[in-house]
Every structure is written in C-alpha cells, then in structure tokens.
FILOMAR-630107 format. One record per residue: residue in three letters; z, y, x of N, C-alpha, C, O in turn. Coordinates in Angstrom, 3 decimals, padded with zeros to 6 digits, m for minus. Layout:
BEGIN
PT  res        nw        nv        nu       caw       cav       cau        cw        cv        cu        ow        ov        ou
PT  ALA         Z         Y         X         Z         Y         X         Z         Y         X         Z         Y         X
...
# end
This chain:
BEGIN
PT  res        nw        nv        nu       caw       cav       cau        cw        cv        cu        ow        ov        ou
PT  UNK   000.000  m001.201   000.842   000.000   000.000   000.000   000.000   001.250   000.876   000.752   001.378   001.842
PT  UNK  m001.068   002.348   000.403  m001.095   003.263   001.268   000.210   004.588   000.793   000.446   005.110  m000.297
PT  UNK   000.916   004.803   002.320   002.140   006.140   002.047   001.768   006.733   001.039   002.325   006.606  m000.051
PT  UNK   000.978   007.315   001.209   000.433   008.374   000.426  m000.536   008.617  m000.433  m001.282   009.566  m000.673
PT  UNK  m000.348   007.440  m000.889  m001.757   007.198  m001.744  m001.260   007.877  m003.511  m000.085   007.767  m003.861
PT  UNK  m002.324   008.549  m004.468  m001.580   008.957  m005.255  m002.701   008.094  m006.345  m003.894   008.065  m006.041
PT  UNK  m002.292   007.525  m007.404  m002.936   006.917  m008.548  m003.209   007.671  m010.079  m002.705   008.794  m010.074
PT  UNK  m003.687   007.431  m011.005  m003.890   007.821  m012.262  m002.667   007.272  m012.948  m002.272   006.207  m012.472
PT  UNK  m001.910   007.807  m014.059  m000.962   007.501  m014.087  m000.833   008.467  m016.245  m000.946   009.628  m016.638
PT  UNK  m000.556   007.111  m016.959  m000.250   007.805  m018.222   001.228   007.616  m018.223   001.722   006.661  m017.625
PT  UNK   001.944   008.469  m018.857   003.472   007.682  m019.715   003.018   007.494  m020.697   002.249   008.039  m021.488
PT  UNK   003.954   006.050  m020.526   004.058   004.813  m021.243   004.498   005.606  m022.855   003.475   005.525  m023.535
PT  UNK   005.106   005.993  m023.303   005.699   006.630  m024.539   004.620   007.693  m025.438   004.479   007.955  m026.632
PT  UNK   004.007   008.102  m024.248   002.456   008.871  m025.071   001.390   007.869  m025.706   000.411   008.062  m026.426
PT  UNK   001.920   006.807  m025.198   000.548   005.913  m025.689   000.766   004.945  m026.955   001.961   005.057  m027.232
PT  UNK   000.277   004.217  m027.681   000.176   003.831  m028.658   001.166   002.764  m028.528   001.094   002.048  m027.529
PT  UNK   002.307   002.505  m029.612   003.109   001.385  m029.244   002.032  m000.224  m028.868   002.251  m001.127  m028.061
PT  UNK   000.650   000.012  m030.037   000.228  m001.554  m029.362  m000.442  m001.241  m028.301  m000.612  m002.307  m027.709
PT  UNK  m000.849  m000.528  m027.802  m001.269  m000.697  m026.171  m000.183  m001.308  m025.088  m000.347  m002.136  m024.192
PT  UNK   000.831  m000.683  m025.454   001.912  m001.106  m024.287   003.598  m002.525  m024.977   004.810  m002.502  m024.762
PT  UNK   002.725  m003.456  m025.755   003.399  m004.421  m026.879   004.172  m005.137  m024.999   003.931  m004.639  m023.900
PT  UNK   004.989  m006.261  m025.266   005.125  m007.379  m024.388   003.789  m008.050  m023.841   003.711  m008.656  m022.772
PT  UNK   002.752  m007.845  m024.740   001.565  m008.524  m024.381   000.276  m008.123  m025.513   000.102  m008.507  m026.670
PT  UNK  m000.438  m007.289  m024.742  m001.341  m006.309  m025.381  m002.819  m006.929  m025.681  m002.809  m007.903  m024.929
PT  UNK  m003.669  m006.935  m026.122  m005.241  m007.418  m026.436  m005.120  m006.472  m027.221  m004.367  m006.394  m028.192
PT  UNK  m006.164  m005.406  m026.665  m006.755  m004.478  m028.207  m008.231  m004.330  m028.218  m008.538  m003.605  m027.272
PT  UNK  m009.168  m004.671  m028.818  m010.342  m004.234  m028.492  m010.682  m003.183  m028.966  m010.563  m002.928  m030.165
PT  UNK  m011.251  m002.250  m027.953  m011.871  m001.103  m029.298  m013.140  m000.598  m028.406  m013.571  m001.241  m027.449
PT  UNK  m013.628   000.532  m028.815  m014.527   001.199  m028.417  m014.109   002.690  m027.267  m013.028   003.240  m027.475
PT  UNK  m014.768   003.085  m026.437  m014.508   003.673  m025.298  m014.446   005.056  m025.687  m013.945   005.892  m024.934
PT  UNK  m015.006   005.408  m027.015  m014.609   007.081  m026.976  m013.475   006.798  m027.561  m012.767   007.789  m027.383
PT  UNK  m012.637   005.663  m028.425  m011.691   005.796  m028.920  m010.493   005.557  m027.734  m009.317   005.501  m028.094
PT  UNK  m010.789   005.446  m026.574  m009.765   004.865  m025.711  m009.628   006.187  m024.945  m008.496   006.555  m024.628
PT  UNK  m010.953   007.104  m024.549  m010.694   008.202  m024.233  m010.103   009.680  m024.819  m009.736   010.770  m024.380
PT  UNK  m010.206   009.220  m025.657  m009.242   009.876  m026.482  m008.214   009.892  m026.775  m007.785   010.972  m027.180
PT  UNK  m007.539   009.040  m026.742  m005.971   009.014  m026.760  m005.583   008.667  m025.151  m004.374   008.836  m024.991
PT  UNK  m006.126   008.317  m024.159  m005.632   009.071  m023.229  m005.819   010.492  m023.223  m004.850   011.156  m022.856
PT  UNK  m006.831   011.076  m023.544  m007.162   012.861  m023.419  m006.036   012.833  m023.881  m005.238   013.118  m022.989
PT  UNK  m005.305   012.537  m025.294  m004.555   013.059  m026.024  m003.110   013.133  m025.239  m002.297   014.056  m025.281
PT  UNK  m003.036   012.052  m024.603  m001.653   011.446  m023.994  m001.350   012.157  m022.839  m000.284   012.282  m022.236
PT  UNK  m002.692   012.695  m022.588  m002.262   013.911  m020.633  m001.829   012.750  m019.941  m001.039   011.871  m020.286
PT  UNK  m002.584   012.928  m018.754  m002.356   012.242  m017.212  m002.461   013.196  m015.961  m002.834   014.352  m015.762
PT  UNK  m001.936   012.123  m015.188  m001.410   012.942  m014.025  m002.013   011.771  m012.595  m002.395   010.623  m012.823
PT  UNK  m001.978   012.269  m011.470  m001.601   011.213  m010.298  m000.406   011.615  m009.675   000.004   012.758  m009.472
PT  UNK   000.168   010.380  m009.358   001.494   010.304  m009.179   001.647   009.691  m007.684   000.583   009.154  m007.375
PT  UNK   002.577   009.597  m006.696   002.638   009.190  m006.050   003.069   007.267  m006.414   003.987   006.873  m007.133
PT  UNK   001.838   006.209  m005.474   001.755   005.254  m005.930   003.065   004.359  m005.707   003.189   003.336  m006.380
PT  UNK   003.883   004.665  m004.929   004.919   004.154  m004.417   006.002   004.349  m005.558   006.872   003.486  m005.675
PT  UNK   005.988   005.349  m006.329   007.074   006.263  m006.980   006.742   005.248  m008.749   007.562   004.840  m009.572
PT  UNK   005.127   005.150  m008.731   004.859   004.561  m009.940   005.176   003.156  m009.907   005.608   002.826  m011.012
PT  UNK   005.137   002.106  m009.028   005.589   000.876  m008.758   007.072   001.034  m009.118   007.655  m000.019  m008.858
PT  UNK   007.626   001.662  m009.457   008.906   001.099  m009.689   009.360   002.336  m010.755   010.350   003.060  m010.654
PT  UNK   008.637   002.341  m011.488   008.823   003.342  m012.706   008.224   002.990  m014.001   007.358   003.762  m014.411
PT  UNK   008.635   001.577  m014.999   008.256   001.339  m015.903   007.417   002.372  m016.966   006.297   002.188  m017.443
PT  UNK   007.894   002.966  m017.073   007.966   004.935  m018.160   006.565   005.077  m017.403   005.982   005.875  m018.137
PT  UNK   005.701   004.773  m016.380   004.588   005.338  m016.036   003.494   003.776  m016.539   003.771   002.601  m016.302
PT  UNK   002.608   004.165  m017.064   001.114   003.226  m016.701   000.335   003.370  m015.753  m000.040   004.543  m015.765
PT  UNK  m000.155   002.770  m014.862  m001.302   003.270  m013.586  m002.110   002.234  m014.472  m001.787   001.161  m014.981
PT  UNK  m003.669   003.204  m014.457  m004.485   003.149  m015.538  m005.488   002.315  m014.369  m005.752   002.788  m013.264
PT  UNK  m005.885   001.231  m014.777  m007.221   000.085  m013.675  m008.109  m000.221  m014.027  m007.965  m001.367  m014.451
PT  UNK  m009.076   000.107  m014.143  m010.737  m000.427  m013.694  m010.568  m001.894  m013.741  m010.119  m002.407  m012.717
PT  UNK  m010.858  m002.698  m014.784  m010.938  m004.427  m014.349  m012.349  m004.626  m015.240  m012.697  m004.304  m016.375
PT  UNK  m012.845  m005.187  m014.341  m014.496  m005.312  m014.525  m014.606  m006.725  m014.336  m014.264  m007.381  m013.352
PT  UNK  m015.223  m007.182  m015.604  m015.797  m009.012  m015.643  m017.581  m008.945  m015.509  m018.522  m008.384  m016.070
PT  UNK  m017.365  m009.777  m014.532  m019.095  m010.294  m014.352  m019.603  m012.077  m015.380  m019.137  m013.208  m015.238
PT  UNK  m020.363  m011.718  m016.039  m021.284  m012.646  m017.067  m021.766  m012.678  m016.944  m022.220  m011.628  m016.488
PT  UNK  m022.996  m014.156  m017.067  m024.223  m013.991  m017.343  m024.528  m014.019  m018.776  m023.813  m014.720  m019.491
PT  UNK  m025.698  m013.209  m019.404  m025.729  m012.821  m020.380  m025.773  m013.874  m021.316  m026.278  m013.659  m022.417
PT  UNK  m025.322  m014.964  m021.038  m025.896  m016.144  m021.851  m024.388  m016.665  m022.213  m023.955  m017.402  m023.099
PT  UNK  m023.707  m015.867  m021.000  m022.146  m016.150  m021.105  m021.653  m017.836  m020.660  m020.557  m018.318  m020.945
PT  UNK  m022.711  m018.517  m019.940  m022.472  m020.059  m019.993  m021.613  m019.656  m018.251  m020.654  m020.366  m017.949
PT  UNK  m022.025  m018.606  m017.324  m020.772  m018.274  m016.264  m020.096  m017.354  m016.432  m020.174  m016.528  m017.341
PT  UNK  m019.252  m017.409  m015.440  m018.176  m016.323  m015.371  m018.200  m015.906  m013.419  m018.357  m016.925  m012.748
PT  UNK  m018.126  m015.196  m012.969  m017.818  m014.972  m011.758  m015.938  m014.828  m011.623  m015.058  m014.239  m012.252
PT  UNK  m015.997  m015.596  m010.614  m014.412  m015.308  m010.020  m014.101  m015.550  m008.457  m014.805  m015.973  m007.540
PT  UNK  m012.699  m015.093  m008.526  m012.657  m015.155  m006.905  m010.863  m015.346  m007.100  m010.263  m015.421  m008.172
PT  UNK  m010.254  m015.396  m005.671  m009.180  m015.577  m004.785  m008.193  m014.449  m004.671  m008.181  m013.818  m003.614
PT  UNK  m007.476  m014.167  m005.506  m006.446  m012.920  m004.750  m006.144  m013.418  m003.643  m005.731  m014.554  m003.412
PT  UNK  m006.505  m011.904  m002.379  m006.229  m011.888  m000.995  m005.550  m010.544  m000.750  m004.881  m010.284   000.251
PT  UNK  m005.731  m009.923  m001.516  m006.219  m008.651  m001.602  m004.721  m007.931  m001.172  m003.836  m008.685  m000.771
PT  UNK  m004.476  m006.577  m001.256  m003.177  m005.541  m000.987  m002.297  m005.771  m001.908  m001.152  m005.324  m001.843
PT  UNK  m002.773  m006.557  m002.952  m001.165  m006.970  m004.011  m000.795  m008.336  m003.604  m001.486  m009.351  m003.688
PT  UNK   000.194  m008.228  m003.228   000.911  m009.658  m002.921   001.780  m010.395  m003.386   002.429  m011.168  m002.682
PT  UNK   001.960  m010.245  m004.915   002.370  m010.515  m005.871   001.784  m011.506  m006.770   002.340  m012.303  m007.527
PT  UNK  m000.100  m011.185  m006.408  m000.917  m011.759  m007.262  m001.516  m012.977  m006.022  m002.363  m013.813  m006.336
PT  UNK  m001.068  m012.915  m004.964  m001.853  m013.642  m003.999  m001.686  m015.735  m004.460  m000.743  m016.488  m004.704
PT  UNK  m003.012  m015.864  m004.371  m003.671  m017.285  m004.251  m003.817  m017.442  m005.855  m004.522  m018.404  m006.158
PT  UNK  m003.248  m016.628  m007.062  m004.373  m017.065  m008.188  m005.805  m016.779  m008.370  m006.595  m016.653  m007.434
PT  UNK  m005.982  m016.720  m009.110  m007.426  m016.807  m009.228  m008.176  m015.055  m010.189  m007.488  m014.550  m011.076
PT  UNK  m008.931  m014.704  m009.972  m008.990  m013.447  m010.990  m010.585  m013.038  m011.315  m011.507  m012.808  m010.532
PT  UNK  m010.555  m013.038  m012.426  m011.911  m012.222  m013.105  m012.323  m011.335  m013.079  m013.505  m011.041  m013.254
PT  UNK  m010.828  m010.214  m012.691  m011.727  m008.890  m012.739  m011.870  m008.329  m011.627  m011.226  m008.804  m010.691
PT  UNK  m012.739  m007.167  m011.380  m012.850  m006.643  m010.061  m012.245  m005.038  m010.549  m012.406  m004.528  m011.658
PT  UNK  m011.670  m004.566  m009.618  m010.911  m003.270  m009.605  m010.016  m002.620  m008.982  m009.594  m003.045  m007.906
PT  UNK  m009.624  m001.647  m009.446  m008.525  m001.199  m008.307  m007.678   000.140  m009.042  m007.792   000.352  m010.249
PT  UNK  m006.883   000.941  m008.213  m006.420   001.786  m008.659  m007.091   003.092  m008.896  m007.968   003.203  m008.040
PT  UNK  m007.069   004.100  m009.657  m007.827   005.172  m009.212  m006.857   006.524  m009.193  m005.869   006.964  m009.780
PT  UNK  m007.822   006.909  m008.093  m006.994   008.091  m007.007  m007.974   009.332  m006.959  m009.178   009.147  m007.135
PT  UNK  m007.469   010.581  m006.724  m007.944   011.743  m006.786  m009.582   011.753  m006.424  m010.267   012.661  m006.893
PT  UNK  m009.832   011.334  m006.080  m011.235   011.235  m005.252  m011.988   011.293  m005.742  m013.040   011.868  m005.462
PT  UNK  m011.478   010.244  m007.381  m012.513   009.964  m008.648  m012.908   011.599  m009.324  m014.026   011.889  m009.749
PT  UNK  m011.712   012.549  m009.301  m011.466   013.440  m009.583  m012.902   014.843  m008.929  m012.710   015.694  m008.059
PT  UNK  m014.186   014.613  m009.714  m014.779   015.268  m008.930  m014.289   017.154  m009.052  m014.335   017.871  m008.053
PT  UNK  m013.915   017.608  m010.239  m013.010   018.968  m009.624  m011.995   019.231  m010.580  m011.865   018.376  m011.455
PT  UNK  m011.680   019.647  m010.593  m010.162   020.197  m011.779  m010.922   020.473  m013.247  m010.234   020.851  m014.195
PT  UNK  m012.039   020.318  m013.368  m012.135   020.098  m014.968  m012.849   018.924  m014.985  m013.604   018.897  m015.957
PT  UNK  m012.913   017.894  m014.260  m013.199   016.671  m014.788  m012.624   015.912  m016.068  m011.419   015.977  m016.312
PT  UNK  m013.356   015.306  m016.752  m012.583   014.898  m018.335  m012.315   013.469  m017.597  m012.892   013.003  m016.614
PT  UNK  m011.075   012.823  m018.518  m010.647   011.610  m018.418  m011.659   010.058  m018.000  m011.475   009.084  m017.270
PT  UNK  m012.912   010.585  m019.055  m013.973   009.488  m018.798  m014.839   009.827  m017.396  m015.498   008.996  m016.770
PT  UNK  m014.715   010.927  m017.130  m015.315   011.601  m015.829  m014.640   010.566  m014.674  m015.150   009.938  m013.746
PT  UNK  m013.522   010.661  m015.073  m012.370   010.059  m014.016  m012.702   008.471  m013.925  m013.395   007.921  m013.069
PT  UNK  m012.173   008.001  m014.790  m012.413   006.630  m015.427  m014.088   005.732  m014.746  m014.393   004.606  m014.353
PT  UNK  m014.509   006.551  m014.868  m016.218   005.710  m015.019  m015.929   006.159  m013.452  m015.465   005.237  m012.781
PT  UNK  m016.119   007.406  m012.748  m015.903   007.366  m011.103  m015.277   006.447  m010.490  m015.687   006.171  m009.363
PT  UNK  m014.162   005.735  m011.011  m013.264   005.037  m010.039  m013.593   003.100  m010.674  m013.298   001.997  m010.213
PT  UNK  m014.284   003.550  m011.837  m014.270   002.226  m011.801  m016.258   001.952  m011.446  m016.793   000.958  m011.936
PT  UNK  m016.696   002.474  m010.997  m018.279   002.451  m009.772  m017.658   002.312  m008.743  m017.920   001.302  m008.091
PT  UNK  m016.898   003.003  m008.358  m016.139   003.311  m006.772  m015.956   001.943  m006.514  m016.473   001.248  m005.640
PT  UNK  m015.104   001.636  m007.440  m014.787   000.063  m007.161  m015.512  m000.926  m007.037  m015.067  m001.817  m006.314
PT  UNK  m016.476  m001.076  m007.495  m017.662  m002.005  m007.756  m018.343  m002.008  m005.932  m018.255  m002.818  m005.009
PT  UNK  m018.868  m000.936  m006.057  m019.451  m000.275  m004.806  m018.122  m000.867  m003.575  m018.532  m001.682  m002.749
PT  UNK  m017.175  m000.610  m003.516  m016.261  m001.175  m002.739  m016.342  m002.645  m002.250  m016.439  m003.196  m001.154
PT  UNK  m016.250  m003.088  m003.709  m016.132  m005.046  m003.306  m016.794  m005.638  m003.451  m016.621  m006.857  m003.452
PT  UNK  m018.646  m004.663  m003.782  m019.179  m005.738  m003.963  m020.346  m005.319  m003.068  m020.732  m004.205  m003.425
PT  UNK  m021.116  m005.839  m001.945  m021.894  m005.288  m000.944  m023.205  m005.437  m001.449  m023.994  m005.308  m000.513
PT  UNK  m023.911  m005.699  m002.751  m024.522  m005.733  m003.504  m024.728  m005.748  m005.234  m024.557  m006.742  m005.941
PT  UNK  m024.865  m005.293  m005.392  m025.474  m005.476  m006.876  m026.476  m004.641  m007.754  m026.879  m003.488  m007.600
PT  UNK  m026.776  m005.654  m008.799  m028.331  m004.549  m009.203  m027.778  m003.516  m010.128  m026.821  m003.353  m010.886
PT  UNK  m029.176  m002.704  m009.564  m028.033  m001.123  m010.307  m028.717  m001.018  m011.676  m028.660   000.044  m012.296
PT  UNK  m029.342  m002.051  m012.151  m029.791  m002.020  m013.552  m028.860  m002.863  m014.777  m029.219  m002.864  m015.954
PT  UNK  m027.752  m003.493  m014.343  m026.226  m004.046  m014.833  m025.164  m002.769  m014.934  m024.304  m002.337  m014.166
PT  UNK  m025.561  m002.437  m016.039  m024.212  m001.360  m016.183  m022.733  m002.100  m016.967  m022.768  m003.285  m017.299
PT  UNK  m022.022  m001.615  m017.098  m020.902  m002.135  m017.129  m020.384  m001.478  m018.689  m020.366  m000.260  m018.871
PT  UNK  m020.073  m002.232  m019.507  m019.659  m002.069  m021.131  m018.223  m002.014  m021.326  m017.525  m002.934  m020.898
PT  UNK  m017.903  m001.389  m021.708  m015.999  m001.255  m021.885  m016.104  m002.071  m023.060  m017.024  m002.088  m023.878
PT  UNK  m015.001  m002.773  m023.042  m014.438  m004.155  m023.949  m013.219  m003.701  m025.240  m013.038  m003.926  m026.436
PT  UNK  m012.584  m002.950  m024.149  m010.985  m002.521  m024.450  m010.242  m002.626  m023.523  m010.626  m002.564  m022.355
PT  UNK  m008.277  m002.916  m024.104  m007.224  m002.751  m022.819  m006.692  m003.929  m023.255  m006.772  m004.552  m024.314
PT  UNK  m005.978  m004.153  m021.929  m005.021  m005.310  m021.813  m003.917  m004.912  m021.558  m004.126  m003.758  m021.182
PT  UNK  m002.477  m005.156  m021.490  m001.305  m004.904  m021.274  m000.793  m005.558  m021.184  m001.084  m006.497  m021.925
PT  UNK   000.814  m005.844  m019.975   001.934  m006.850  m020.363   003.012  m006.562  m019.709   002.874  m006.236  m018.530
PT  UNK   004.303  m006.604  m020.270   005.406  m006.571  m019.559   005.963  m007.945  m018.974   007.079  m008.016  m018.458
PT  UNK   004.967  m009.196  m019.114   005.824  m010.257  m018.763   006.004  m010.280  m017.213   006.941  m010.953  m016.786
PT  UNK   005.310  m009.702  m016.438   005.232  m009.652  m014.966   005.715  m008.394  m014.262   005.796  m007.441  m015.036
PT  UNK   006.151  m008.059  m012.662   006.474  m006.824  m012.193   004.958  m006.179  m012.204   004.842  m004.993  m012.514
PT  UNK   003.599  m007.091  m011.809   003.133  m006.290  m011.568   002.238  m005.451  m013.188   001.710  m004.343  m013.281
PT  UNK   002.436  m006.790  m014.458   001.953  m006.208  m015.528   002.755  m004.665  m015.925   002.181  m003.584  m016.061
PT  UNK   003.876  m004.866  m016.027   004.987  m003.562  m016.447   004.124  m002.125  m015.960   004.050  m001.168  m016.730
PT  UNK   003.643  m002.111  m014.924   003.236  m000.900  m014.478   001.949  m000.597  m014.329   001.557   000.282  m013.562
PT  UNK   000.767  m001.718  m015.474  m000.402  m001.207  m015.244  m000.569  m001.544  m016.394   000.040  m002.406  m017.027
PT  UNK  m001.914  m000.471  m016.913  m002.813  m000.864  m018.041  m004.144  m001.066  m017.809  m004.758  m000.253  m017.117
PT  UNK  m004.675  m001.999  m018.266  m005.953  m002.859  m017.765  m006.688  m001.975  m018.895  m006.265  m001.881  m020.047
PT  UNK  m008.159  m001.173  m018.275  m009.326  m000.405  m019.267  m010.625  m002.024  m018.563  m010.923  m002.256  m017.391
PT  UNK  m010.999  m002.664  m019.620  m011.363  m003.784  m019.331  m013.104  m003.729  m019.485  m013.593  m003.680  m020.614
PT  UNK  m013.738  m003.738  m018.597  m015.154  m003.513  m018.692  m016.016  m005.089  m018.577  m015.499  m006.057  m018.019
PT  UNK  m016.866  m005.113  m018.964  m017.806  m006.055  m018.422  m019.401  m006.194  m018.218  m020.145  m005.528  m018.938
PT  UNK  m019.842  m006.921  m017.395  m021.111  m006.607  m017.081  m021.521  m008.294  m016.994  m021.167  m009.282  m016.350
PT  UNK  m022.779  m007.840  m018.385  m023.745  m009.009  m018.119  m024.882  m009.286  m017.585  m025.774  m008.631  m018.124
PT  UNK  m025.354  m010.155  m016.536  m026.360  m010.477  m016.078  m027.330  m011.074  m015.994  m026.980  m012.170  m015.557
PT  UNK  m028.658  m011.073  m016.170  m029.028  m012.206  m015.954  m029.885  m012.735  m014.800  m030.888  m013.436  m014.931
PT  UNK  m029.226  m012.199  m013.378  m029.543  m012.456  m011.896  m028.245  m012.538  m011.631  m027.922  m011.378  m011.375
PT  UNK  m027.144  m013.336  m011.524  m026.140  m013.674  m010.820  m026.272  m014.109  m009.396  m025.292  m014.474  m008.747
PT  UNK  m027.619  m014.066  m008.856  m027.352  m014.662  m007.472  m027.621  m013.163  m006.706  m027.415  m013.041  m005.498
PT  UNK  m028.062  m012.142  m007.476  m028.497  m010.334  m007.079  m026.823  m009.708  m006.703  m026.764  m008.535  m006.335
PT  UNK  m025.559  m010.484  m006.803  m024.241  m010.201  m006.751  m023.740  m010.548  m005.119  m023.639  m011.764  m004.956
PT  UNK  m023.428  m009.785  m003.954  m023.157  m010.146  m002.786  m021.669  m009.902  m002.504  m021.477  m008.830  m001.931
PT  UNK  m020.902  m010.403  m002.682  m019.248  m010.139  m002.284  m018.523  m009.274  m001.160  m019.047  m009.595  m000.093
PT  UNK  m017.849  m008.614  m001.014  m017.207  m008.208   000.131  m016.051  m008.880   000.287  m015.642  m009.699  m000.536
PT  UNK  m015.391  m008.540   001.471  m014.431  m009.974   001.861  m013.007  m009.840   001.242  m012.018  m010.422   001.687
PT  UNK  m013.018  m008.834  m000.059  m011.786  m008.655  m000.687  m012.164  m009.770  m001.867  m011.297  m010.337  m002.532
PT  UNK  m013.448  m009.972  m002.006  m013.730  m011.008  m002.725  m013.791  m012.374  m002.627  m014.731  m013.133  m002.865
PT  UNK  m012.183  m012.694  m002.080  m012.254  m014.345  m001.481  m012.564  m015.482  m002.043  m012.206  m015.516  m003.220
PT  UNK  m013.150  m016.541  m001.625  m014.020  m017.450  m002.291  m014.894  m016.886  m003.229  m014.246  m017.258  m004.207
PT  UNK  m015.826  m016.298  m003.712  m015.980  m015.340  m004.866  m016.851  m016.402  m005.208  m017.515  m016.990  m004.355
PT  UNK  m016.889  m016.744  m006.710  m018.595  m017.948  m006.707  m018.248  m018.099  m008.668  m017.289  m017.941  m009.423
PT  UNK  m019.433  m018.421  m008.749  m020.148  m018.346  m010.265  m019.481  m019.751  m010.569  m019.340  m020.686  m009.780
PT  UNK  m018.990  m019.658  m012.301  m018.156  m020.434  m012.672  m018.684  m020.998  m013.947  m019.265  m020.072  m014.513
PT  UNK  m018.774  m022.364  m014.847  m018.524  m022.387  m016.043  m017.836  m021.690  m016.934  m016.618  m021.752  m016.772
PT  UNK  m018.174  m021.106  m017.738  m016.927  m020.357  m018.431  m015.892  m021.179  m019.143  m014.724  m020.985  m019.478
PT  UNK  m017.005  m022.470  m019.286  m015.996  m023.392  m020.460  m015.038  m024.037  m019.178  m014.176  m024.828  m019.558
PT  UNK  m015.095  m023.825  m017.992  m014.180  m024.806  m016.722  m013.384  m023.380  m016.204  m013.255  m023.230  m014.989
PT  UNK  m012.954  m022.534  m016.955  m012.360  m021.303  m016.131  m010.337  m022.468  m016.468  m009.365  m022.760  m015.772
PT  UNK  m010.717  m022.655  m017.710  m009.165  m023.196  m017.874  m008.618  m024.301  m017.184  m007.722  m025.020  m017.626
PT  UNK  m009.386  m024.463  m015.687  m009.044  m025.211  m014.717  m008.503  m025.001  m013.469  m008.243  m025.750  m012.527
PT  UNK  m008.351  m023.408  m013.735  m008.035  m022.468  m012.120  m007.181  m022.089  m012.797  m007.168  m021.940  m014.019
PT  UNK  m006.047  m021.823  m011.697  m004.834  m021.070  m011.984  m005.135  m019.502  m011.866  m005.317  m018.805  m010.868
PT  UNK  m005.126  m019.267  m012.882  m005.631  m017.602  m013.134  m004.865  m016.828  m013.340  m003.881  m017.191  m013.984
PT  UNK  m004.971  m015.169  m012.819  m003.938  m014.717  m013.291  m003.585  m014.513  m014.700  m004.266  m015.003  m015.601
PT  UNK  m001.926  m013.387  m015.043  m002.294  m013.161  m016.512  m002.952  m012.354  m016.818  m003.035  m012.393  m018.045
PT  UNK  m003.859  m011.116  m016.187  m004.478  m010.200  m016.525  m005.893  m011.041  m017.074  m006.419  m010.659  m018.119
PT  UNK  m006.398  m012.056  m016.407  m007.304  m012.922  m016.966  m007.454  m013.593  m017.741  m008.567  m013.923  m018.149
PT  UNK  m006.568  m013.930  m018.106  m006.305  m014.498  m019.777  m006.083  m013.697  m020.599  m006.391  m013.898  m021.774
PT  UNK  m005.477  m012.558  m020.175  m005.594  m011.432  m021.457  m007.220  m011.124  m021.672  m007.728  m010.993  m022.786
PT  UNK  m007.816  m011.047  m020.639  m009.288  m010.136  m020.506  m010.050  m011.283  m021.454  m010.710  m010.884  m022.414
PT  UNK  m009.922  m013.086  m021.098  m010.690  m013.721  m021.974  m010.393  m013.710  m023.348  m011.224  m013.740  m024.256
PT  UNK  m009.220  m013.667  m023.456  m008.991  m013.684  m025.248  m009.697  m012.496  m025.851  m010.252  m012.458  m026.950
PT  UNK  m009.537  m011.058  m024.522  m010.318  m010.051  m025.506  m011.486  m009.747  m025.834  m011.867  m009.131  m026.829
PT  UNK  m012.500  m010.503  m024.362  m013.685  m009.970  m024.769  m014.457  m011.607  m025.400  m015.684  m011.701  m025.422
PT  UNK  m013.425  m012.963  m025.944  m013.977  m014.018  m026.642  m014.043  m012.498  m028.346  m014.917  m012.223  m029.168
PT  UNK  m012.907  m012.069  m028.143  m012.941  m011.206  m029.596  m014.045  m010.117  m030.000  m014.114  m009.656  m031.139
PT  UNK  m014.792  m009.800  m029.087  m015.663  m008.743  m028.526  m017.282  m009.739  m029.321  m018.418  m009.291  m029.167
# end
C-alpha cells in the first residue's frame, strides 16, 4: 500500500441502506448509480486512514471479461498488493481510484469513475481490443470480510468475441479463459460471487 496514496471515498450513511446491506447485489443502470453518488458527495481520502474506517466506502472499478456467448469467463490468481485476498481466485479486474482519474476540479463523478476504471484495464492488461467497451452491471457490497467492509464494488463487464485479443500483465497471475459453468470449481473470492449472482440477474 502506497504512504500516500489517496482513494475515492463515499460515506457509508449517504448511501442507500441496500447498497451497503451485510451482503449487497443491486443491479441497476449507470446514470442511476451516478447519481446518488453525485447526490452522496465524495471525497479522496487518505488510503491508509480509509482501511480502517468502516463509515467510509472506497468506491472500485471491478470489471468481468465474457465472451459474448457467455460459455467463458476470464479469471486469474490474487498476487496482487491486497494480501488478504492472496491465492483465491478473482473475476474482476480493478483497482482503487485516486486523484489522477480526477482530470480537473470540475470533473463529474462518472468523469471520475469511467477514468479510473480504463486506467485500470490499461494497467493489467498489456492488450486489449479497443472495440470491447465495458457495460456497468451494478454494485456489489459486503460486510462479511475486512476487506468487503471498506469497499463498494461499481461492477462492469465486457463481452467479447476475440478472447485470445486479451494479453495479461503480471498482476494477472495465471490469468486464462474459463467455462463459466466450471467457475464453481475455483476457490473464488466473495466479491466474485457477488458479481456472478448479479450480472446471472442482468
């Protein structure tokens, strides 16, 4: 975790009691999600300060790769800077987002949002076709874990139908194209089982 790294960050109490339930699946549509964050005001916070501050959400980019036929799923290996989540298995690709996304002081929420979750893509993945755009699903949520308590999953996905046009970077350990109907054979995380129940609802 970087010192000084600062994240996107809602309170938890501005937001809709079912977004932030024990265990959240909501599907909806993306102007309705930007909107009640607009509504809710955000901030970046120092990331160190939000890890251990339930009362905050750090808002994540988790992006699922499909083929449009939906018969794979892409997944990979937590290796990654959370070490909490290390050696399950995970669907989505993402990360935190930090000022950067922020292209100037009147950037709108989705301004923010859609920057950091490309950023991310572009990060971990050393290829992909730029004709796969990425569809917001809805959010996921959970307090059953330390690391669920302090994040809210904005859950995107992207279908393909060139899965081999996808080149991994090495945050993407083991990364490789899956049955979807054989995903319930990997120990996955829970953010991934929230993401399948929501976008089977999708």
């Amino acid at each position: 975790m970087k010192k000084k790294e600062r994240v996107l960050c809602i309170h938890r109490d501005r937001l809709p009691p079912s977004w932030v339930s024990l265990q959240s699946i909501v599907p909806m549509k993306m102007a309705a999600f930007i909107k009640a964050c607009t509504a809710s005001g955000f901030d970046f916070i120092n990331r160190q300060e939000a890890e251990k501050n339930p009362s905050l959400k750090q808002v994540i980019p988790y992006i699922v790769l499909q083929t449009k036929d939906l018969a794979h799923t892409a997944i990979y290996n937590r290796q990654g800077s959370e070490t909490r989540l290390h050696d399950l298995w995970s669907l989505g690709i993402g990360g935190h987002i930090n000022p950067l996304d922020q292209a100037n002081s009147k950037a709108s929420f989705k301004d923010i949002l859609l920057s950091g979750m490309n950023r991310e893509l572009d990060e971990e993945l050393v290829k992909r076709p730029s004709l796969d755009q990425a569809e917001f699903s809805g959010i996921i949520s959970e307090d059953i874990t330390d690391v669920g308590s302090v994040h809210l999953g904005a859950v995107f996905r992207i279908l393909t139908q060139t899965p081999e046009s996808y080149l991994p970077g090495p945050e993407l350990f083991r990364f490789q194209w899956v049955k979807t109907k054989k995903l319930n054979q990997f120990n996955v995380e829970l953010w991934s089982q929230l993401t399948l129940e929501l976008i089977s609802q999708g």
